[in-house]
C-alpha positions as CSV (number, residue, x, y, z in Angstrom):
1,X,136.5,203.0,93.0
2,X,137.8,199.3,92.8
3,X,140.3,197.5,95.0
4,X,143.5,198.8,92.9
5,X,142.8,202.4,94.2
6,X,142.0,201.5,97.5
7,X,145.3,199.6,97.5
8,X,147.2,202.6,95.9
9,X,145.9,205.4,98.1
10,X,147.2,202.8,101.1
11,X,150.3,203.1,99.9
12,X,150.2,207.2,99.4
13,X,149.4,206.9,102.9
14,X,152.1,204.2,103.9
15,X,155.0,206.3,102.5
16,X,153.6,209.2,104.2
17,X,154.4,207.5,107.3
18,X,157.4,206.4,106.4
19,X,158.6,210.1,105.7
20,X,157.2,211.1,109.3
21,X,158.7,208.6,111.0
22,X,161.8,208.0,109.5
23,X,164.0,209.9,111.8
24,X,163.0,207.6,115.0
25,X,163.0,204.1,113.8
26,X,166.2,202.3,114.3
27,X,168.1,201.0,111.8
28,X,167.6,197.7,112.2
29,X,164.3,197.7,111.6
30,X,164.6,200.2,108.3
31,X,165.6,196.3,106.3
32,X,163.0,195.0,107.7
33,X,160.1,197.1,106.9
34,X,161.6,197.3,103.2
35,X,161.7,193.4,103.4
36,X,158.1,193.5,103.8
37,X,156.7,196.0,101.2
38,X,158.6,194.1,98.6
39,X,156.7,190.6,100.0
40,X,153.4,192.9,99.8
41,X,154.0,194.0,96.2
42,X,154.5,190.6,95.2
43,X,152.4,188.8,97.7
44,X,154.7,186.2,99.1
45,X,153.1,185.2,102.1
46,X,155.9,182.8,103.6
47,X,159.0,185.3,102.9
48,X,156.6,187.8,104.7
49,X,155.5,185.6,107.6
50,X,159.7,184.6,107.9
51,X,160.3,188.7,108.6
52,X,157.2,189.1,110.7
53,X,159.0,186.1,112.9
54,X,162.6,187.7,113.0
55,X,161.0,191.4,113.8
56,X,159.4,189.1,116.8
57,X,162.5,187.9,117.7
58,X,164.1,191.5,117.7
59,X,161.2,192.8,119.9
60,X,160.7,195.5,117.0
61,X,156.7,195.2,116.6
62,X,156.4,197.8,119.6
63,X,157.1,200.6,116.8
64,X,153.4,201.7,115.5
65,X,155.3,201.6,111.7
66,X,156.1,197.6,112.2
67,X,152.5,197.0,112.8
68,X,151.3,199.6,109.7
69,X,153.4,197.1,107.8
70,X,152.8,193.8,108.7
71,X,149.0,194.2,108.8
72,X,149.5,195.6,105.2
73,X,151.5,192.5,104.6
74,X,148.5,190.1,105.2
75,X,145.7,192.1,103.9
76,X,147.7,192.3,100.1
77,X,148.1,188.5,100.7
78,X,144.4,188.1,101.7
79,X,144.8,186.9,105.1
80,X,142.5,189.4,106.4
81,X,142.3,187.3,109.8
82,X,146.1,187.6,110.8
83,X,146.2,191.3,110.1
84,X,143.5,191.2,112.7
85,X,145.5,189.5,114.9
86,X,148.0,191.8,114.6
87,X,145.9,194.7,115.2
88,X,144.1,193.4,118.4
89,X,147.5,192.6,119.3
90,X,148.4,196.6,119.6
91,X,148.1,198.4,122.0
92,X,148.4,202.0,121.0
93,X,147.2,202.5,117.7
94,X,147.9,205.2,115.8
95,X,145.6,206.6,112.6
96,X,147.9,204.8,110.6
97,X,147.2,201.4,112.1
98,X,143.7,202.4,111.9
99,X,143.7,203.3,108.3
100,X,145.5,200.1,107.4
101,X,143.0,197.4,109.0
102,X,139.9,199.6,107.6
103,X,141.6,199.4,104.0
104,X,143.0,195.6,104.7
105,X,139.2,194.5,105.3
106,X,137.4,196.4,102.4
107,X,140.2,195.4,99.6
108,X,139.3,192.0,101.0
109,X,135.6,192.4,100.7
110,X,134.9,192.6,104.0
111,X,133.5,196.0,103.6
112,X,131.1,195.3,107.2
113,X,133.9,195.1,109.1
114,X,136.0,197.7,107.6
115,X,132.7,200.1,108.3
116,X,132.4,198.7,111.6
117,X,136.0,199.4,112.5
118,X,135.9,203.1,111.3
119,X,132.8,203.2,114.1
120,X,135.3,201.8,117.1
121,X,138.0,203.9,116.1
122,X,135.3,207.0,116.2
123,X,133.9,205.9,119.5
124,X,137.3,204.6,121.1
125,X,139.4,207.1,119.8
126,X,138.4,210.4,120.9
127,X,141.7,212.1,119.9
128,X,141.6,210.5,116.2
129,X,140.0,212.3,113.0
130,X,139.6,210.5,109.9
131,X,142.1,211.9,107.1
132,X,142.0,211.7,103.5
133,X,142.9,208.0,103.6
134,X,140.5,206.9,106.1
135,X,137.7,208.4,104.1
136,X,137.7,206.9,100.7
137,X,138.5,203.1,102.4
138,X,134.9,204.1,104.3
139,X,132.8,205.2,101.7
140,X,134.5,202.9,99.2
141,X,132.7,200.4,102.2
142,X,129.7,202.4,102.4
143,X,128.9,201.7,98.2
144,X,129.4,198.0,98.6
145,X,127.0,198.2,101.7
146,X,124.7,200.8,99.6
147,X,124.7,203.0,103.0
148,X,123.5,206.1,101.5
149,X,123.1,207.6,105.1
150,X,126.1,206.8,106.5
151,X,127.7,208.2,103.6
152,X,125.7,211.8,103.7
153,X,126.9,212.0,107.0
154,X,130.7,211.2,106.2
155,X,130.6,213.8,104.1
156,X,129.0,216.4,106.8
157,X,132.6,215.1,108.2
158,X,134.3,215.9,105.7
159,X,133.2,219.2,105.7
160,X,134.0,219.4,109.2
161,X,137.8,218.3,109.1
162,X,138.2,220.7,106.2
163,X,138.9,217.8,103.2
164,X,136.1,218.8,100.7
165,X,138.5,219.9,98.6
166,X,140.9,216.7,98.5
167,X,140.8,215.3,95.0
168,X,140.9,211.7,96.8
169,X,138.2,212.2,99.4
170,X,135.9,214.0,96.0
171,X,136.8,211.1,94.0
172,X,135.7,208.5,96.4
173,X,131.9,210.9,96.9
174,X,131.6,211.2,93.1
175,X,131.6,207.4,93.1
176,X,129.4,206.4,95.1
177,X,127.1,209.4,94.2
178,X,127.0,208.1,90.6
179,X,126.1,204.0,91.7
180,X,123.8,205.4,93.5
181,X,122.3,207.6,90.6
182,X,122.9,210.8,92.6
183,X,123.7,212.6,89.8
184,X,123.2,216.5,91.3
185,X,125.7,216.1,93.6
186,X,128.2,214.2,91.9
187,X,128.5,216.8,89.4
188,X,128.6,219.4,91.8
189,X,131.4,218.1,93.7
190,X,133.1,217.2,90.3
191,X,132.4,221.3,89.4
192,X,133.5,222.7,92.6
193,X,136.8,221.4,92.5
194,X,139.6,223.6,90.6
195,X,141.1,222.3,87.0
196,X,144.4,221.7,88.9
197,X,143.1,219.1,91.2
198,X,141.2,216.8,88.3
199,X,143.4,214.6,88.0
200,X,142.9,211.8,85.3
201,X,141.4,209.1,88.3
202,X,138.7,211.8,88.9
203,X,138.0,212.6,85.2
204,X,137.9,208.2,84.9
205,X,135.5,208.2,87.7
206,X,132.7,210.4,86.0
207,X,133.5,209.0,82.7
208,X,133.3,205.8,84.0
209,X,130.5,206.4,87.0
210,X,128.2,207.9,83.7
211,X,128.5,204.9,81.8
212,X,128.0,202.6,83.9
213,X,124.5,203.8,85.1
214,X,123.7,204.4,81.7
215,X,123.9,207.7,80.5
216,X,126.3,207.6,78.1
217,X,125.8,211.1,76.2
218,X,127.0,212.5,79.8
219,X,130.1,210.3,79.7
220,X,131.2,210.9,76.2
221,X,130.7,215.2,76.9
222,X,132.8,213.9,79.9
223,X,135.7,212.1,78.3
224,X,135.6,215.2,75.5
225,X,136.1,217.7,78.4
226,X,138.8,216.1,79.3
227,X,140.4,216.2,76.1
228,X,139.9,220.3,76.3
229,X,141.7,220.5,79.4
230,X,144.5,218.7,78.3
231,X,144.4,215.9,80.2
232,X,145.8,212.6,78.9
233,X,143.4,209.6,78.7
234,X,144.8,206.6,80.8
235,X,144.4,203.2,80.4
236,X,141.2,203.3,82.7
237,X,139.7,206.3,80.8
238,X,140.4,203.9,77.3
239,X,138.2,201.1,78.6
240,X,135.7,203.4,79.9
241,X,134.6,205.0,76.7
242,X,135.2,201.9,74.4
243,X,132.5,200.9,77.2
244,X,130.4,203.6,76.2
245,X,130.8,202.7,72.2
246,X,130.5,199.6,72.6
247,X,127.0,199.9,74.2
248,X,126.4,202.4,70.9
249,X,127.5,200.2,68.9
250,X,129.6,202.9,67.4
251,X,132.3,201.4,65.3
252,X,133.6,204.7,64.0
253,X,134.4,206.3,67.2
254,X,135.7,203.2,68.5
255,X,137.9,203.0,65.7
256,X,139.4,205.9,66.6
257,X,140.0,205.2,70.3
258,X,141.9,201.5,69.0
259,X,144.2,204.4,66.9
260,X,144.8,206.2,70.3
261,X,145.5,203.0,71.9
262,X,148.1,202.5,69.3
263,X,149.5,205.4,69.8
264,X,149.6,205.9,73.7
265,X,151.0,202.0,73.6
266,X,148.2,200.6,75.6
267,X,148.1,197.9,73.5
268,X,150.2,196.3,76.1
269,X,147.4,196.2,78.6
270,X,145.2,193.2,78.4
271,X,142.0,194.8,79.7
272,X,142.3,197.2,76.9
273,X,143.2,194.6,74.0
274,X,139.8,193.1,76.3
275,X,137.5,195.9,75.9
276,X,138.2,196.3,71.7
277,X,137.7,193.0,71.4
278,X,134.4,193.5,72.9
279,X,133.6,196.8,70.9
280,X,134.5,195.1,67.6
281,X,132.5,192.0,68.6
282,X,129.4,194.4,69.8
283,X,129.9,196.8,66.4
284,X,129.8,192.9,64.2
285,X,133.6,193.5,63.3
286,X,134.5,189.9,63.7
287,X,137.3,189.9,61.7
288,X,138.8,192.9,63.6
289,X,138.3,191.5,67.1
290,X,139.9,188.7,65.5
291,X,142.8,190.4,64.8
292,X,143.7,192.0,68.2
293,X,143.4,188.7,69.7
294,X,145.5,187.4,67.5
295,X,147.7,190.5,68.1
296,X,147.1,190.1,71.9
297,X,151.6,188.6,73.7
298,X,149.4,188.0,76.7
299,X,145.7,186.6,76.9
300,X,143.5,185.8,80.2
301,X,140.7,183.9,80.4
302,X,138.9,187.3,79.7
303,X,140.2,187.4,76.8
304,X,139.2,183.5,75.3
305,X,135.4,184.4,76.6
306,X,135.1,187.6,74.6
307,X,136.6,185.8,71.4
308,X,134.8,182.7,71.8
309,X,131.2,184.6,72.9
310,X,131.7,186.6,69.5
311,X,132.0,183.9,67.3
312,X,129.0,182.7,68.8
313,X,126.8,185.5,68.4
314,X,127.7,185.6,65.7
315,X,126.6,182.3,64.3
316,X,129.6,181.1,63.8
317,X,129.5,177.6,66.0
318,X,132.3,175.9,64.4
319,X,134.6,178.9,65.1
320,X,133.1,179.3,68.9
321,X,133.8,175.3,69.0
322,X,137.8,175.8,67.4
323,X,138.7,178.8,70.0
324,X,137.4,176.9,72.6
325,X,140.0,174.0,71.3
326,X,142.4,176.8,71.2
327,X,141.7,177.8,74.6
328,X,142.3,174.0,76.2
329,X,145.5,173.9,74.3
330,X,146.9,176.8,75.3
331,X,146.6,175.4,78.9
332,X,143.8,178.3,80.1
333,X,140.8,176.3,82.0
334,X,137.6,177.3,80.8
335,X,135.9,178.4,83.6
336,X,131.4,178.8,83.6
337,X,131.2,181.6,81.2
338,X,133.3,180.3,78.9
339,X,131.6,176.6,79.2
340,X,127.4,178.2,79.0
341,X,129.1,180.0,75.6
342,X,130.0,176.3,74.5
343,X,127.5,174.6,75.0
344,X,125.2,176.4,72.9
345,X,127.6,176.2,69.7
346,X,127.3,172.3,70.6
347,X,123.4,172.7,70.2
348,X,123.4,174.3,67.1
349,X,126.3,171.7,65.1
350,X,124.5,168.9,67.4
351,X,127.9,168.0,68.7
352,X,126.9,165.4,70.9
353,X,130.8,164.3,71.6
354,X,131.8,167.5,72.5
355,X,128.8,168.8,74.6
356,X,129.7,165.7,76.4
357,X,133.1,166.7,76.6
358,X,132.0,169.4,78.2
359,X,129.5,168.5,80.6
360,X,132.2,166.0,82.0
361,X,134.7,168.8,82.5
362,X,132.1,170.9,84.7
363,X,131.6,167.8,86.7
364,X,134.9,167.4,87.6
365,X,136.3,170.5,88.2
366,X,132.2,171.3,90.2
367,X,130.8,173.3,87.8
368,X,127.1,171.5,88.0
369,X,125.9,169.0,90.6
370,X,126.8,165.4,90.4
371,X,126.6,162.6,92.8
372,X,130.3,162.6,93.0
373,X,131.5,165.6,93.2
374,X,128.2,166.7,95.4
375,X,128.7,170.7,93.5
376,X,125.3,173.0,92.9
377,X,126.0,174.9,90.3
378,X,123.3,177.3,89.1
379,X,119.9,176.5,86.9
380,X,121.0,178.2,84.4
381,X,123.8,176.2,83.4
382,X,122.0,172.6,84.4
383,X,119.5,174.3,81.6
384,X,122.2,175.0,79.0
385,X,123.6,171.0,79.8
386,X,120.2,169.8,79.2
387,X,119.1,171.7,76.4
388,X,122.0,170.6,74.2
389,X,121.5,167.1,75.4
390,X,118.0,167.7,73.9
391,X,118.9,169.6,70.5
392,X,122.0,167.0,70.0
393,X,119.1,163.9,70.3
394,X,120.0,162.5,73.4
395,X,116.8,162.9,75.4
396,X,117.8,160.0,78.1
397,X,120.9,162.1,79.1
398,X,118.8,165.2,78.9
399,X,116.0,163.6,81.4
400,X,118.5,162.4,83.8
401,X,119.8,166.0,84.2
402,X,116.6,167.0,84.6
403,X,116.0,164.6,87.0
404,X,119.0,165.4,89.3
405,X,117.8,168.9,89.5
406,X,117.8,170.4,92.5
407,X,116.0,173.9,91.6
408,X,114.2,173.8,88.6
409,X,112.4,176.8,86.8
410,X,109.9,177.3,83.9
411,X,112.8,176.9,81.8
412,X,114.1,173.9,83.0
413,X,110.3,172.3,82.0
414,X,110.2,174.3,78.4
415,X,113.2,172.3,77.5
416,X,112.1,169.0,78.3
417,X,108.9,169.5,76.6
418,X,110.1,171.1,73.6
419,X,112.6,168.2,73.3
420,X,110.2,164.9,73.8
421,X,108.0,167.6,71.3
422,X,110.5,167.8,68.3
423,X,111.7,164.7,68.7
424,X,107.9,163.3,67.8
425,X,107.5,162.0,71.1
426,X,103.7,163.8,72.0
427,X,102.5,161.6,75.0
428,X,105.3,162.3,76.5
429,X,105.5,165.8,76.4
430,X,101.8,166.0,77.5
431,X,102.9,164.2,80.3
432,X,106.0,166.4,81.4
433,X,103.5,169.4,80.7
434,X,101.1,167.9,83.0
435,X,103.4,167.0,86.0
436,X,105.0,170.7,85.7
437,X,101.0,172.1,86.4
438,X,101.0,169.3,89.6
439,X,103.9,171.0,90.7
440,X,102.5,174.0,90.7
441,X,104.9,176.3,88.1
442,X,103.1,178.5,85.9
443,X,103.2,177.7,82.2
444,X,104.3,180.9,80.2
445,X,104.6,181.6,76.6
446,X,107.0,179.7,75.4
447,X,105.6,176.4,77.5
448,X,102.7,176.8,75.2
449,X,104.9,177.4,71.7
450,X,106.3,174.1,72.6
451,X,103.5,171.8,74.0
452,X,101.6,173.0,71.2
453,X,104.5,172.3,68.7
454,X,104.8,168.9,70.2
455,X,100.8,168.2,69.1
456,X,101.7,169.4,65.8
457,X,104.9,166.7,65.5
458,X,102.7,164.0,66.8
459,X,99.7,164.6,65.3
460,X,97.3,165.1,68.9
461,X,95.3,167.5,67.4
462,X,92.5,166.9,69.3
463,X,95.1,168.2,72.6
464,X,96.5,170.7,70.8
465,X,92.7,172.3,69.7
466,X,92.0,171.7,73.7
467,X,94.9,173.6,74.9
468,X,95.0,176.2,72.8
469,X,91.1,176.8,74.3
470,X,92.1,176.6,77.6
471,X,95.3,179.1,77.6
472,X,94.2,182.0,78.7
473,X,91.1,180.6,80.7
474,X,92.8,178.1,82.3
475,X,96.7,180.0,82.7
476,X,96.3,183.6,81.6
477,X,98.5,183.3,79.1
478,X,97.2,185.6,76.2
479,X,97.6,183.0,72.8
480,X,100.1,185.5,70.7
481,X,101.0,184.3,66.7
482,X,103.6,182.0,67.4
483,X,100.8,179.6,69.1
484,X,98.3,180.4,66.5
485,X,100.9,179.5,63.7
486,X,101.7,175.7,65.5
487,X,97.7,175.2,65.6
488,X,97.9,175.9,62.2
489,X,100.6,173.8,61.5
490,X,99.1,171.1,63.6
491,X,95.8,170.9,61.6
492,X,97.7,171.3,58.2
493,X,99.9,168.2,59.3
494,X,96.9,166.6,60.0
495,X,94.8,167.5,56.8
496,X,92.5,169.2,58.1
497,X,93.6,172.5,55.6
498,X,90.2,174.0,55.8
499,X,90.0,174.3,59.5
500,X,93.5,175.3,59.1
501,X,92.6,178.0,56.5
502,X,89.5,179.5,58.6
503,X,91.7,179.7,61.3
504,X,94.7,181.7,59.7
505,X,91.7,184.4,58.5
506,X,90.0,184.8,61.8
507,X,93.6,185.1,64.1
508,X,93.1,188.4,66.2
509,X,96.2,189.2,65.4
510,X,97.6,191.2,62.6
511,X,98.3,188.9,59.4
512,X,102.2,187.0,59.7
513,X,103.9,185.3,57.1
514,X,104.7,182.4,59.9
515,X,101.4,181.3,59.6
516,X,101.3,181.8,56.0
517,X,104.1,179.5,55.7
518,X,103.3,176.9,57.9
519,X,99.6,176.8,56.1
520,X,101.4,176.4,52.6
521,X,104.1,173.9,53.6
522,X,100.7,171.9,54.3
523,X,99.1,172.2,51.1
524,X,101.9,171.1,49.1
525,X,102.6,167.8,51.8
526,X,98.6,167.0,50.8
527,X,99.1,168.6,47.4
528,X,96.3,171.3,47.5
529,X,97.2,173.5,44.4
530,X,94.2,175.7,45.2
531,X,94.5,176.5,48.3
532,X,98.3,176.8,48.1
533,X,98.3,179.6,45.5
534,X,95.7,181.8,48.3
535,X,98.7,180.8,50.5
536,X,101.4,181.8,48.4
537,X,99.6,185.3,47.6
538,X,99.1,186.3,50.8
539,X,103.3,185.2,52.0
540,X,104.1,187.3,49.1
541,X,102.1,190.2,50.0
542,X,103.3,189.8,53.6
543,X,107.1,189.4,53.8
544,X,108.5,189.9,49.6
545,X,111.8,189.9,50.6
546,X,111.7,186.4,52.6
547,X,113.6,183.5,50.5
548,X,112.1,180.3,52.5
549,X,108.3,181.8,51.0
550,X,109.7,181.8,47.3
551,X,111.2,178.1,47.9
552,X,107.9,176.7,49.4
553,X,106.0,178.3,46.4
554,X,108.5,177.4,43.9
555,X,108.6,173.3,45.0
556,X,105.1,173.4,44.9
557,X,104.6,174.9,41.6
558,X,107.2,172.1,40.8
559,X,105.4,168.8,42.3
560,X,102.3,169.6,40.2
561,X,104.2,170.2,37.2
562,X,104.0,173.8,36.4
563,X,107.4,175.1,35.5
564,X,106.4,178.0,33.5
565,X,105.7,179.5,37.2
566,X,108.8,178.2,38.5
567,X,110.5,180.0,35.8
568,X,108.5,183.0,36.6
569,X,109.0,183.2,40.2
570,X,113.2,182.7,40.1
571,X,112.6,185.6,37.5
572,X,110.8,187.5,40.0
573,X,113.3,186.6,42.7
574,X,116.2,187.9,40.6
575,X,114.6,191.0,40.2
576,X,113.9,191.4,43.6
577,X,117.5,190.3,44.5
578,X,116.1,187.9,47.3
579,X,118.7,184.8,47.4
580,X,117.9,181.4,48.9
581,X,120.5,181.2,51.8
582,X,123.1,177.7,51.1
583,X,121.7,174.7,52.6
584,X,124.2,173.6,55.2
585,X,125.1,170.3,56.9
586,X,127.5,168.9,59.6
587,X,129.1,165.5,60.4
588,X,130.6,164.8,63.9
589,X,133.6,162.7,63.7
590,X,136.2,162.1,66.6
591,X,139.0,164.5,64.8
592,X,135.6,167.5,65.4
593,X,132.9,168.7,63.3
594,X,132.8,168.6,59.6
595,X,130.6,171.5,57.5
596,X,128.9,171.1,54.4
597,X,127.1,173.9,52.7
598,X,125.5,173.0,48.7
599,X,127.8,172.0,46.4
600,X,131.0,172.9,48.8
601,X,134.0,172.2,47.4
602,X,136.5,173.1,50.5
603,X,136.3,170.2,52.4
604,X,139.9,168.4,52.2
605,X,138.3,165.1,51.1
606,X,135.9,166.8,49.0
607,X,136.8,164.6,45.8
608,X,136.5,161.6,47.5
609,X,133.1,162.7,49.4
610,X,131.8,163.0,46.1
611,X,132.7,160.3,45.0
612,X,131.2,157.9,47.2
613,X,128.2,159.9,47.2
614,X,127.8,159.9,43.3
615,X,127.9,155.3,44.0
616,X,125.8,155.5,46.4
617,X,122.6,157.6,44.5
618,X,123.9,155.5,41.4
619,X,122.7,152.2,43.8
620,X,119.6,153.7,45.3
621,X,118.6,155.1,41.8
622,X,118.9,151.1,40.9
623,X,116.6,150.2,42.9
624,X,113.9,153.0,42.3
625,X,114.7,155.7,44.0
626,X,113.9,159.0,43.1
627,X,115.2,162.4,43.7
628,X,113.3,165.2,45.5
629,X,114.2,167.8,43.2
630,X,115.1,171.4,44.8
631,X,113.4,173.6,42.3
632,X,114.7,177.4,43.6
């Protein structure tokens, strides 16, 4: 049950009153109370606070309905402290007042205080009983508090006051039952209760309660129940099963929600355009999320992150990098989630310009910690910051976030190392690696993948041979492939291929084509035919369907001069319908990233790219040079 209901079953109760009491308030005050549920509904705070002084000045606030209404007032316009005020300020309160400062301070998120008022008004008010708008407000409390007690013995009350069968009241039980993965008596209260009073918030509440804990058969036999009664879906129930398909990853069903969407007209609601933007994205429909954003007369910053996350996922960078243009321009501030999705896309197009961009914006508005702003931000996102500084090439921006850290985890020390690694700087990532053990955080996996990867760049062997011995004597970390296949690729860079070799036949592990391929892009740097062809069998054998293997083998065959088996092996490829995916390249210019794949021909300036290219191999090939030919 979220704020909205809470809010709503306030004002069920708040017109209640009005109906009781509207035969003994005076006229007068009749304009003012509407005055201030139309400053509530739209949460204008000064109009509001411009009544509350004119109802002062007509002494009017000694009627229990004036109170009911102002402390409403300041809760909707979260000033939770002057509906306080108002409150303390009363005398004789009646359930109504009660009910309004209990539901003021848990819409607010104060849900202690709301649970502690409920206790005064049971201990100070003897004559008072909670109704069926005091109760949901308190265990609404009680399941941000995760009181399971306190809410087994609300319900004893409810029994008691005779409410069991109050479709709020239920609603509010079922709830928390399902957080709390009660699941026996959340269906039994859902059972007990007759057809009639299901309303469509109750059917949302299992449908939604089911889903979110997990079980998502329950919540679809749920939703289909519903259905069978005759109950129309609302907007809620929508966004709760695209929830559940969306964790599926069931296109088709979702597909079929989106047509009742169209043609209930929900496609006016944002978080339902929101949550099939999400389903599409989860199912790898980009191009139909695409289109309901596209679709979308209003978009929230929601609806950006989901767009711009997808495009991401989905390997699209220079997309994720465009909508995030988009975004700016359309005047919607990127807030953290949608800045940790960027920054990634700048890793992978090493957009040093605009991860910079970026990292100057979260400074400003405090998104990370700065010496001028003086923000903490979390480690995750100083380790996003840093690790594109690393992948874009700009280790001395990377090492002065890393420096400025105030928390740092494993993470935070994988990335520095992995950077000074792939950048060929070895002493220094043995050094970083060193100074995390003085600091006593564990190494894990991955710290080893990179420190040994860094030995392999730099050629340390004789480190990397020494830390891969003392891994899981020294740290307990277990050596898995990946470590065995940079040892491998370590002595291969080196020329040692027969200590290489020895090793990729005695790994305790099953057989992997990774170390197959880093052994054979050895052999052909030292130009070991023999050795390469054991290589090439066993890749082959291992992983057919891989194109990078067939490459590897097919430029070696090619450097030693044997074309027949070149010839062979794209036969072979063609056959088994593996295809070499388009190399791919990027320029980053101040008007944004520029993509090249092989032989593209859709870049604007393509012609005169092409040009200048063909003058300047016609110049190098003047003086010498000669092409590396590609041979698959």
């Amino acid at each position: 049950m979220n704020k909205l209901i809470i809010q709503k079953r306030f004002h069920l109760f708040h017109n209640f009153s009005t109906f009781t009491e509207q035969t003994r308030i005076p006229n007068e005050l009749r304009s003012f109370i509407s005055s201030l549920q139309e400053c509530s509904l739209h949460k204008n705070l000064s109009k509001g606070k411009a009544v509350h002084c004119n109802m002062l000045k007509n002494e009017l606030l000694k009627y229990p309905f004036s109170v009911t209404g102002l402390i409403n007032l300041y809760s909707k316009c979260n000033r939770p402290n002057d509906a306080f005020s108002i409150f303390n300020g009363t005398q004789d309160r009646n359930l109504f007042i009660w009910n309004a400062i209990i539901s003021g301070f848990v819409g607010n998120g104060l849900s202690r205080d709301g649970f502690e008022l409920y206790r005064r008004m049971r201990h100070e008010e003897d004559a008072l009983f909670p109704d069926k708008f005091t109760f949901p407000c308190v265990i609404k409390a009680c399941c941000d508090l995760a009181e399971v007690m306190e809410v087994r013995k609300i319900h004893a009350e409810v029994f008691k006051v005779g409410l069991d069968g109050d479709a709020f009241v239920t609603s509010a039980l079922i709830n928390f039952y399902l957080k709390f993965n009660f699941m026996v008596e959340a269906q039994h209260l859902f059972e007990q209760l007759p057809e009639w009073e299901k309303d469509v918030v109750l059917w949302n509440s299992m449908i939604n309660g089911y889903a979110q804990i997990g079980l998502y058969d329950e919540a679809l036999n749920v939703f289909s129940r519903m259905l069978e009664e005759g109950v129309t879906p609302s907007n809620f129930s929508v966004t709760g099963i695209l929830s559940v398909f969306t964790v599926k990853e069931d296109l088709t069903n979702g597909r079929l929600i989106h047509g009742f969407v169209k043609k209930s007209g929900y496609e006016s609601y944002v978080v339902v355009c929101n949550s099939l933007i999400d389903m599409y994205g989860k199912c790898k429909s980009v191009d139909s999320a695409d289109q309901i954003f596209e679709e979308m007369s209003e978009r929230d910053i929601f609806s950006w992150n989901s767009i711009i996350s997808i495009h991401e996922q989905a390997s699209d960078y220079a997309g994720t990098m465009r909508r995030f243009g988009w975004m700016r321009d359309a005047g919607v501030l990127p807030d953290i989630v949608t800045v940790t999705i960027a920054l990634p896309a700048c890793s992978h197009l090493a957009a040093l310009m605009r991860g910079r961009e970026i990292h100057g914006y979260m400074i400003v508005n405090g998104m990370t910690r700065d010496g001028y702003t003086g923000a903490v931000s979390d480690v995750h996102v100083e380790n996003a910051v840093m690790d594109m500084y690393v992948k874009c090439g700009s280790l001395q921006d990377a090492q002065s976030v890393f420096d400025n850290m105030r928390e740092r985890d494993v993470a935070s020390w994988n990335i520095m190392i992995m950077g000074y690694g792939m950048h060929g700087y070895g002493n220094e990532a043995l050094a970083m690696f060193s100074h995390m053990c003085e600091t006593q955080v564990r190494p894990d996996e991955v710290t080893f993948v990179t420190i040994l990867s860094a030995c392999s760049h730099a050629g340390l062997v004789c480190h990397g041979r020494e830390i891969l011995a003392k891994m899981e004597l020294d740290y307990g970390v277990v050596p898995t492939i990946e470590h065995y296949a940079c040892v491998v690729d370590m002595l291969g860079r080196a020329g040692h291929l027969n200590e290489a070799y020895e090793l990729a036949l005695r790994i305790p592990i099953d057989n992997s084509p990774v170390v197959w391929r880093s052994f054979l892009a050895a052999c052909r740097l030292h130009g070991n035919a023999a050795l390469a062809e054991t290589a090439a069998e066993k890749i082959v054998e291992l992983d057919p369907g891989h194109s990078g293997s067939y490459v590897l083998i097919s430029n070696l065959y090619g450097s030693i001069g044997r074309y027949e088996a070149v010839s062979d092996l794209r036969q072979t490829m063609r056959v088994e319908n593996v295809k070499k995916t388009p190399g791919c390249s990027w320029v980053e210019l101040k008007t944004g990233v520029h993509i090249f794949a092989t032989r593209d021909h859709t870049h604007p300036a393509s012609d005169h790219i092409y040009s200048e290219l063909d003058a300047l191999l016609g110049n190098l090939c003047a003086y010498g040079y000669v092409p590396d030919v590609i041979y698959a």
